[in-house]
N, C-alpha and C positions, 0 to 999 in steps of 0.2 A: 566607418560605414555601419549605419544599424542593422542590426539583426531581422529578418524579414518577421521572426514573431514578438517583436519590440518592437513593431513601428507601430505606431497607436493609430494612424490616421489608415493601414493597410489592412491592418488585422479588422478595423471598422469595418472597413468597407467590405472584405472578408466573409464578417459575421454578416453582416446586411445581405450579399447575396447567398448563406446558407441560408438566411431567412425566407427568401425566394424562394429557396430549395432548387438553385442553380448548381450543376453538375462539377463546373467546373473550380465554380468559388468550393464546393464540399473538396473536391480534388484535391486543393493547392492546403486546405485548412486540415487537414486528414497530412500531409507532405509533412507540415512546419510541426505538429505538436506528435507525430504520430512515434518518436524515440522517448519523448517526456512521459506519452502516454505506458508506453512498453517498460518504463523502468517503474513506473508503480507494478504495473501486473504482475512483473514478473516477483516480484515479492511475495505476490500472494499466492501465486501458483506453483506445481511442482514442475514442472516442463516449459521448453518454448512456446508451443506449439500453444499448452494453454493459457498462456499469456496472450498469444497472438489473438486467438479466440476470443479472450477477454475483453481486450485494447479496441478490435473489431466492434463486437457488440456494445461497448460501451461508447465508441464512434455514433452507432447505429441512435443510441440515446440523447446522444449530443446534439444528430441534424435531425431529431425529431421534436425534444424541448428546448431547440435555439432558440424562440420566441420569447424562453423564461427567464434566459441573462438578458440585464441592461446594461450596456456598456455605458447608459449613462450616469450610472449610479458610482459609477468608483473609475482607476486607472484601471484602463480597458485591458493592458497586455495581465499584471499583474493577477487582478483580479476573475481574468480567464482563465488566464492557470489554475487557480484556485478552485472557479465552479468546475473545470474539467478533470482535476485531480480529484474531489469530491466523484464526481460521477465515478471512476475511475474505479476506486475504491470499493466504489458502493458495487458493483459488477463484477469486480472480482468476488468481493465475499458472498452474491447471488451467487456466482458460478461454485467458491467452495462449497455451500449449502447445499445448493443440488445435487455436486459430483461427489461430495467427503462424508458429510455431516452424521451420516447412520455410519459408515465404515469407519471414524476415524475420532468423534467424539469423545474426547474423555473427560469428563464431569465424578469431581471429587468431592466430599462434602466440603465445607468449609474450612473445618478442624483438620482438613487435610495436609492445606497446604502452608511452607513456612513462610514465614516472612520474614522479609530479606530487609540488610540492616539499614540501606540505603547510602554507604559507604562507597565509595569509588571504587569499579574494582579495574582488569584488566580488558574487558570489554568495554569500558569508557574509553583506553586507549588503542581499540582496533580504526585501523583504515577503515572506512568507508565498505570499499568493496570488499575488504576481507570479512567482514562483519555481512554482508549478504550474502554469501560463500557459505559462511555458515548455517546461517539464517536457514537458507534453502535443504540445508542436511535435516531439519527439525521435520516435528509430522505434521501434519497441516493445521491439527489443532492447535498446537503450540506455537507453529510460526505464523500464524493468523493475529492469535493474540497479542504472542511479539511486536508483531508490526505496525497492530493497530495501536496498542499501547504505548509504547516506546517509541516508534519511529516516527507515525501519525499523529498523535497525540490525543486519543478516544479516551474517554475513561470506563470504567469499567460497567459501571452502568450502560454507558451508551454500548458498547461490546455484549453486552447482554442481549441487550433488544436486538443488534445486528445479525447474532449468531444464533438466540432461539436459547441459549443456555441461561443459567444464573449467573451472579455475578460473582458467588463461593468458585466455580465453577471457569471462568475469566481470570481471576486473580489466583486460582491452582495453575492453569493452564501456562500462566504467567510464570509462574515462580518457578515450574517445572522446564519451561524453554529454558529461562536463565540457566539454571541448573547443568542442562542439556549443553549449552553453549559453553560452561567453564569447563563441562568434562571434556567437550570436543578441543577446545583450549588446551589442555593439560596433556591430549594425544598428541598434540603439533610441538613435537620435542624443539623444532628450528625453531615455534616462533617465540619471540624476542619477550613477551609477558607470559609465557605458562609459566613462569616459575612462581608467577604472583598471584595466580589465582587461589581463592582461600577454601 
């Protein structure tokens, strides 16, 4: 049986009445993506609660620029995802800017920060979830970056213009999360790679 946000010909129909801005198709389209939506947020945020917020408002963007996806332009489940995760994204790091950005920014010159060798380390070989576990121990500048960087795939440039910072500034914020994350590594005496971390 297909998955109700894999049927191509449902999710159509779907989008066609949030386009309406029918309560009901918002209802059922808000049910099917609204866990896919929460597992971005909650990355970018420190709490549930402001994930919830996030995932919420960025719903809120979704039934208001439904007009601006074509599902005739690509595979409709797929490439939903896609513009929804975008938004997703983009609404979290609003929400960090407004709630963090003076309290939490740290912006270092460029000379500041090292660079890493690009060697495999023990965080290539974290779970999934154990690697957002941590993630979410970082401060929000650092797991911001993190996540745009490495787990989204921004570059640094783009992370600049998203956050307001440089991009000296992006790539410290960077190199200090890693940083942050093998120490946090190195504390977790049970797990199975702190011995490797360098």
């Amino acid at each position: 049986m297909t998955r109700p946000d894999h049927d191509p010909e449902m999710l159509t129909a779907l989008l066609a009445g949030c386009r309406r801005a029918e309560r009901e198709s918002q209802r059922r389209l808000y049910g099917l993506y609204y866990s896919f939506a929460m597992s971005i947020c909650l990355r970018y945020t420190r709490t549930r609660d402001e994930a919830m917020e996030a995932a919420n408002d960025g719903f809120m963007k979704v039934f208001r620029d439904i007009g601006r996806f074509d599902p005739a332009r690509h595979e409709v489940s797929s490439s939903f995802r896609g513009w929804l995760k975008r938004i997703m994204i983009h609404t979290a790091i609003d929400q960090y800017r407004s709630q963090h950005k003076h309290q939490y920014q740290e912006e270092l010159s460029d000379a500041a920060y090292a660079q890493l060798d690009g060697g495999s380390t023990a965080l290539d070989s974290l779970a999934y979830e154990e690697l957002l576990a941590l993630i979410q121990q970082l401060s929000p500048a650092y797991r911001t970056a993190f996540n745009l960087y490495v787990i989204d795939g921004f570059t640094h440039e783009e992370i600049s213009q998203q956050l307001g910072i440089s991009v000296g500034a992006s790539k410290s914020n960077l190199s200090k999360a890693r940083a942050h994350l093998k120490e946090l590594l190195k504390k977790i005496s049970h797990h199975a790679y702190a011995g490797y971390v360098g």
